[in-house]
GUMAR-546659 format. One line per field, with one value per residue (C-alpha): residue in three letters; residue number from 1; x, y, z. Coordinates in steps of 0.2 Angstrom, whole numbers, plus 2048, in hexadecimal, padded with zeros to 3 digits. Example, Ala and Ser with C-alpha at 12.3 -4.5 7.8 and 13.67 -1.06 7.14 Angstrom:
BEGIN
aa = ALA;SER
i = 1;2
east = 83E;844
north = 7EA;7FB
up = 827;824
END
This chain:
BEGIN
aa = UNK;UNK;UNK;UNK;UNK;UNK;UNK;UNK;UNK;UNK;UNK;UNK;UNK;UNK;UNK;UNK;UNK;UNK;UNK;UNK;UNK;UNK;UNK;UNK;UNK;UNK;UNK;UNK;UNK;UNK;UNK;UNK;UNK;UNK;UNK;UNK;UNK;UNK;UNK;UNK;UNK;UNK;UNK;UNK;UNK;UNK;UNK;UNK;UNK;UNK;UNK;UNK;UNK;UNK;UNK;UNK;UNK;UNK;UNK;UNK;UNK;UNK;UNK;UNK;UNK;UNK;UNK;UNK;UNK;UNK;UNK;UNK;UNK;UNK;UNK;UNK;UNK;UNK;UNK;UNK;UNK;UNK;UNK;UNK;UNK;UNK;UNK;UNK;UNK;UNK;UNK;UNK;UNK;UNK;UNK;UNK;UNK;UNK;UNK;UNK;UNK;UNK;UNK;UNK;UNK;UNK;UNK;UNK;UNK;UNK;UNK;UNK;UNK;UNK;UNK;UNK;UNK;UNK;UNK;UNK;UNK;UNK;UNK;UNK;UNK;UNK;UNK;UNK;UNK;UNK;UNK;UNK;UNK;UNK;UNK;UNK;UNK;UNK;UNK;UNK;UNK;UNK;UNK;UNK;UNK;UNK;UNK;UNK;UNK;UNK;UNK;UNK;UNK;UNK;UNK;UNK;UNK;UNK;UNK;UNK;UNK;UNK;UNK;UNK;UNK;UNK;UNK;UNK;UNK;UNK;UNK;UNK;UNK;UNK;UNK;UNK;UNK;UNK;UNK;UNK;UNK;UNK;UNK;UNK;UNK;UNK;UNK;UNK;UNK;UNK;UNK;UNK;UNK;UNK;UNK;UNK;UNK;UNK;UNK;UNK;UNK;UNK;UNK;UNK;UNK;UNK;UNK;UNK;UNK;UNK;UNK;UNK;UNK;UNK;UNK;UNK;UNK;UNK;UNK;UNK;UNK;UNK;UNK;UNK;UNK;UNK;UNK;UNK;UNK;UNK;UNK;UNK;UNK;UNK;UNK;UNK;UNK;UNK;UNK;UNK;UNK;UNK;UNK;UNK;UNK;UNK;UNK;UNK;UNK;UNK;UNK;UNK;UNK;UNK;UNK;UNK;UNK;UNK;UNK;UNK;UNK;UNK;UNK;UNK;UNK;UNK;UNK;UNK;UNK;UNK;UNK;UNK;UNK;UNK;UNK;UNK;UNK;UNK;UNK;UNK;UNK;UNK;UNK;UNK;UNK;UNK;UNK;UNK;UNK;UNK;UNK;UNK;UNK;UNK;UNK;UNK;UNK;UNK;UNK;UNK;UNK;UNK;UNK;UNK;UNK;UNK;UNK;UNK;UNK;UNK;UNK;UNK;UNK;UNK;UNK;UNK;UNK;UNK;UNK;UNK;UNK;UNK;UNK;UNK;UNK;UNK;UNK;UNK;UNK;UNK;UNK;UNK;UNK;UNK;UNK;UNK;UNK;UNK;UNK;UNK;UNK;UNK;UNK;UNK;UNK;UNK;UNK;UNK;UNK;UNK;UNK;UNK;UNK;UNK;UNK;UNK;UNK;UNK
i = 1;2;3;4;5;6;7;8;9;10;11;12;13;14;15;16;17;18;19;20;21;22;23;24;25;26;27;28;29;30;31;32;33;34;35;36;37;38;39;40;41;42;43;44;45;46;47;48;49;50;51;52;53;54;55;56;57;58;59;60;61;62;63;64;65;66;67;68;69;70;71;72;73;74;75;76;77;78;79;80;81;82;83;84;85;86;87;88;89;90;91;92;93;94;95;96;97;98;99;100;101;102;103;104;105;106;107;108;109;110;111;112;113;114;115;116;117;118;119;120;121;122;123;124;125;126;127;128;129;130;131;132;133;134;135;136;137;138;139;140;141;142;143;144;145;146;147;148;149;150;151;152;153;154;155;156;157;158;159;160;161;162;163;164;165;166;167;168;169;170;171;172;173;174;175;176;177;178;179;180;181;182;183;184;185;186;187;188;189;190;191;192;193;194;195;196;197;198;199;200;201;202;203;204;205;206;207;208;209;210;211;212;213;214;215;216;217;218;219;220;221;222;223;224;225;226;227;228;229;230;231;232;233;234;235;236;237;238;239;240;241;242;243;244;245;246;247;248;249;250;251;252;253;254;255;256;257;258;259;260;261;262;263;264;265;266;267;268;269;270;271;272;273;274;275;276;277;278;279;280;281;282;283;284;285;286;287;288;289;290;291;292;293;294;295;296;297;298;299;300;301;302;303;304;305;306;307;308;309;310;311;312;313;314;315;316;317;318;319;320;321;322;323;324;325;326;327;328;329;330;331;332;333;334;335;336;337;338;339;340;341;342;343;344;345;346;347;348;349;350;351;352;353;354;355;356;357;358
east = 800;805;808;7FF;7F4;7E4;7DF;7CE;7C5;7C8;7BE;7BF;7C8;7B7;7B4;7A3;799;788;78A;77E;77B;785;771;762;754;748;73A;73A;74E;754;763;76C;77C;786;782;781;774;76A;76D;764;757;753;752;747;73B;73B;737;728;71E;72B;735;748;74F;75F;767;775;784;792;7A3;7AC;7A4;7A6;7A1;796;78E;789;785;776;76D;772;76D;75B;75B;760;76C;779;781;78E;78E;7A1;7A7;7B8;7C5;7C4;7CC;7C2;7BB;7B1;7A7;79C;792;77F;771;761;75A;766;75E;75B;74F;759;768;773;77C;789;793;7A7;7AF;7A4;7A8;796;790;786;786;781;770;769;76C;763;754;753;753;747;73A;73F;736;749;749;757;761;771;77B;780;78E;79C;790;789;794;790;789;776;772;775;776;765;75A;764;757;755;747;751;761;76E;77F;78A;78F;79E;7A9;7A7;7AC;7AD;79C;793;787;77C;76D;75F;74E;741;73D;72A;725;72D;735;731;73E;742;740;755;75D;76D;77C;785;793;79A;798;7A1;7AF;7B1;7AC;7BA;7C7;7C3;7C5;7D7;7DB;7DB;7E6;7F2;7F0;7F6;805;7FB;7FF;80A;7FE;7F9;7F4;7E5;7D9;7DE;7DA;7CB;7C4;7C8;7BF;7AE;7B3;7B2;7A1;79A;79A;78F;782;780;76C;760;76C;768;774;77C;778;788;78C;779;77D;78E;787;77B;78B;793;797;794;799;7AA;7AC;7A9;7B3;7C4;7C0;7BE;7CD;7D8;7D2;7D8;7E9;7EC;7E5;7EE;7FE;7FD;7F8;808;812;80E;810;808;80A;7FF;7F0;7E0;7D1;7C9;7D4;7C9;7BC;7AE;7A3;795;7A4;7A9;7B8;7B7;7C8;7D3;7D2;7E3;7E5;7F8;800;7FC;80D;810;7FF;805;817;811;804;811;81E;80E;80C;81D;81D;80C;7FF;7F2;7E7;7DB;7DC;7CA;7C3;7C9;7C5;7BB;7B5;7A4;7AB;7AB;7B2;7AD;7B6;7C8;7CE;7D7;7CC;7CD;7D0;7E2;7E7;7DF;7E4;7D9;7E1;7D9;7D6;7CA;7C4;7D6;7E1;7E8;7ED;800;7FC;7F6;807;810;805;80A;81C;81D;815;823;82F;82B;829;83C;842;835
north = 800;811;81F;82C;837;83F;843;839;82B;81A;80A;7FF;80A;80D;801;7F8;7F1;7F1;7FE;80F;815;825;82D;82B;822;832;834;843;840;841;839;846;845;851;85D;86B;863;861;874;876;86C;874;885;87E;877;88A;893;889;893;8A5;8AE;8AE;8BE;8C0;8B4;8B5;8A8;8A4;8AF;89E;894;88A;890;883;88A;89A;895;88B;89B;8A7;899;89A;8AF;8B3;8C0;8BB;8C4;8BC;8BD;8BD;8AD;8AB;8A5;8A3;8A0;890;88C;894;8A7;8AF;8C1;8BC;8C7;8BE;8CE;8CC;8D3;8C4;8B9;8A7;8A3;896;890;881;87A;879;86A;85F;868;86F;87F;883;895;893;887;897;8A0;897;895;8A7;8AC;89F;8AA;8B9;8B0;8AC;89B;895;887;87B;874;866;85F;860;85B;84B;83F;848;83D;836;83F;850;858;853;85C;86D;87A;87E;87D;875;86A;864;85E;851;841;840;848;83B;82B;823;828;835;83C;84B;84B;858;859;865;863;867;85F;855;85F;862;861;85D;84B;843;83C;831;836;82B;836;83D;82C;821;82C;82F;819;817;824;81A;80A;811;819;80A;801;810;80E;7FC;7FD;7F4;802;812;81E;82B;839;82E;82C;83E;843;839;842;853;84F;849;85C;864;85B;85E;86F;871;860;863;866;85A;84B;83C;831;824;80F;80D;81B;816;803;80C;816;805;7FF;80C;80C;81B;818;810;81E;82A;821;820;832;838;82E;833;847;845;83F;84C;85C;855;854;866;86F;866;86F;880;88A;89B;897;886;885;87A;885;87A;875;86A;85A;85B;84B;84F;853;847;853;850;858;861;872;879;88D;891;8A3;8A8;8AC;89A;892;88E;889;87E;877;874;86A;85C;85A;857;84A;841;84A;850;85A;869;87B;880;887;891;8A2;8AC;8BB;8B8;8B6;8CA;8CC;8D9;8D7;8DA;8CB;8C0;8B2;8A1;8A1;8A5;89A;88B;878;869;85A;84C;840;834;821;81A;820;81D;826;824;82E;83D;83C;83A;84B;856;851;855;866;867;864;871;87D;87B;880;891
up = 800;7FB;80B;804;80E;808;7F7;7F0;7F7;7ED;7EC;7F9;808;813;821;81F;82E;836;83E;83E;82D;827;822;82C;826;823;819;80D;80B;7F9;7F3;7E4;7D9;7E5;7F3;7E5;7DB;7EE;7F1;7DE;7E4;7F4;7EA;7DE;7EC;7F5;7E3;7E1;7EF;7EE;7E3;7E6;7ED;7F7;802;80E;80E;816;813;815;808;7F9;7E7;7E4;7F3;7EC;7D7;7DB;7E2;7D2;7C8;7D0;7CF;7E1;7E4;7F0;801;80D;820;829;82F;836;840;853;860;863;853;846;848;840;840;838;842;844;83C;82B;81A;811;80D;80D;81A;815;826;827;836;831;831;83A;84A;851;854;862;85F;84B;850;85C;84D;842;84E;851;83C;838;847;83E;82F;826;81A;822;819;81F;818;822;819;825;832;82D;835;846;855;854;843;84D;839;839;846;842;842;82F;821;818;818;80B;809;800;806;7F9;806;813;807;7F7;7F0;7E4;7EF;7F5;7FF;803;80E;813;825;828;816;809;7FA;7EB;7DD;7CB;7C6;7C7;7BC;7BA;7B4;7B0;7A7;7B8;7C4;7B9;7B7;7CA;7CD;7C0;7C8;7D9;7D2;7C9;7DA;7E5;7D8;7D8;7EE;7EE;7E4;7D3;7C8;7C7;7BD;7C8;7BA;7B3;7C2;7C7;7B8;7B8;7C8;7C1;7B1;7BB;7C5;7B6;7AF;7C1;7BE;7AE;7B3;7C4;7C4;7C7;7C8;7CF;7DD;7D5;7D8;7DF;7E9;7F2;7F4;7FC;808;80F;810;81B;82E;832;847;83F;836;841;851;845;842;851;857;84A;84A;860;85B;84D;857;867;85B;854;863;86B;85D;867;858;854;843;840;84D;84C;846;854;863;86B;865;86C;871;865;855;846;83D;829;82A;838;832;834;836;82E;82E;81C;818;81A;817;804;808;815;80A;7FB;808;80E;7FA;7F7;805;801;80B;7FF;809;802;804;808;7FB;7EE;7F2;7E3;7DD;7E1;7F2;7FE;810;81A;82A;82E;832;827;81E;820;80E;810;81D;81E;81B;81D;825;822;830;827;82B;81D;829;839;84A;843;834;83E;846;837;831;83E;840;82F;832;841;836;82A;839;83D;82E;827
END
């Protein structure tokens, strides 16, 4: 087996077992392509009884995030979300001049603080929408009973799938008929296939299923509306331990957090110094001073750790605030269910390392 850390999924690297299910068995629960085409569908659902008009997101967001709502007509303003001290921040007034709020919780680290929100925008008669991707591994379907109208996300984060989902939670909803598309899952079945060949030492070709996942990237982003999940990816997800996944998780996300915060540096920190009991991490969001943010970055490459930058900031995206955005200097470690406590200590000695010598 290959060392390498991070990067895609590939087939065959999730632990199965009979564990609880990674989604919960809810009626009114739609399965979609991706978590975009579920944020599509959503929108589609709240324009059948209003018209679209402006909605608030996130400062810290993806693009994908913010084309679904111009490509229903909305206009689109962003809230300040930050760094700090303890986790993420945000400034969103219940009161906010909007009609749609698009909140998330980063990370899979919960926000006690973003749920009052929410409850106190939908009194002041806000649509409120979550997208709960980063949460969805959190304990007892926590993602789940967040106080939204609606709730979305993508599963394709979490494992070797091609997924999104979305629900409405006082009534089912409405959407487009879905349909398959075959064009984008067999690339991405084929790059995981061609992945876990490259993993266990049966092949050198790296370019091909890279390329392969950046070719479904690129198709992703022109068919990404009203999409079906595919077969696979949903016999995958029956599959799926989701209390496996989440105790190697959990464990792994300890171990690394532990590991950085012992590197005492004010130069590489934990966006979130502590785990709490109710937390699953997707990744272990590191906050890196941005002069070094992209050095560090390149040195993990060059040593096997592929880990993402998130996300790559736009021009759609504006900042208000004064405080540097998380744009600029955050890393995603990964501490995901392939890997081991080892590996988490193999990451930060290699982020000691680079500290020694910048």
């Amino acid at each position: 087996m290959r060392t390498e850390i991070g990067g895609e999924f590939w087939t065959d690297c999730q632990p199965s077992g009979s564990g609880r299910r990674i989604l919960p068995d809810l009626d009114g629960l739609r399965l979609t392509l991706s978590g975009r085409t579920a944020l599509d569908c959503v929108l589609s659902d709240y324009l059948r009884t209003k018209q679209a008009g402006k909605a608030l997101l996130p400062s810290y967001c993806c693009h994908t995030m913010i084309e679904p709502f111009h490509a229903h007509g909305f206009s689109v303003d962003f809230y300040e979300v930050y760094a700090g001290a303890d986790g993420i921040e945000c400034e969103l007034p219940a009161e906010a001049d909007c009609d749609v709020v698009l909140l998330m919780e980063y990370f899979g680290f919960g926000s006690p603080a973003i749920r009052g929100i929410a409850e106190q925008l939908r009194k002041s008669g806000k649509t409120v929408v979550f997208d709960a991707t980063h949460s969805l591994m959190t304990r007892a379907y926590r993602a789940f009973s967040f106080p939204a109208d609606y709730i979305y996300g993508s599963v394709r984060k979490w494992a070797d799938v091609n997924a999104g989902l979305c629900l409405k939670t006082e009534e089912p909803i409405i959407c487009p008929p879905l349909e398959a598309c075959s064009e984008y899952t067999e690339l991405r079945s084929r790059a995981f296939d061609l992945k876990n060949a490259y993993i266990r030492e049966k092949t050198d070709d790296k370019q091909m299923f890279l390329q392969m996942f950046s070719d479904a990237e690129a198709y992703l982003e022109r068919h990404y509306r009203e999409k079906a999940a595919d077969e696979r990816s949903i016999a995958q997800l029956a599959r799926l331990d989701a209390d496996l996944l989440r105790s190697r998780r959990r464990e792994n996300a300890l171990v690394l957090t532990r590991a950085i915060n012992d590197l005492k540096s004010e130069r590489v920190r934990c966006l979130f110094p502590t785990l709490q009991p109710d937390d699953c991490p997707l990744f272990v969001p590191l906050m890196v001073a941005p002069a070094l943010r992209d050095a560090l970055h390149a040195h993990l490459v060059q040593r096997g750790f592929y880990f993402p930058r998130h996300w790559p900031r736009t021009s759609e995206h504006t900042f208000r605030g004064s405080r540097t955005p998380l744009f600029d200097t955050e890393i995603s470690a990964v501490c995901d269910q392939r890997y081991t406590p080892d590996d988490m200590r193999r990451i930060a000695a290699e982020i000691g390392r680079f500290l020694i010598h910048v």
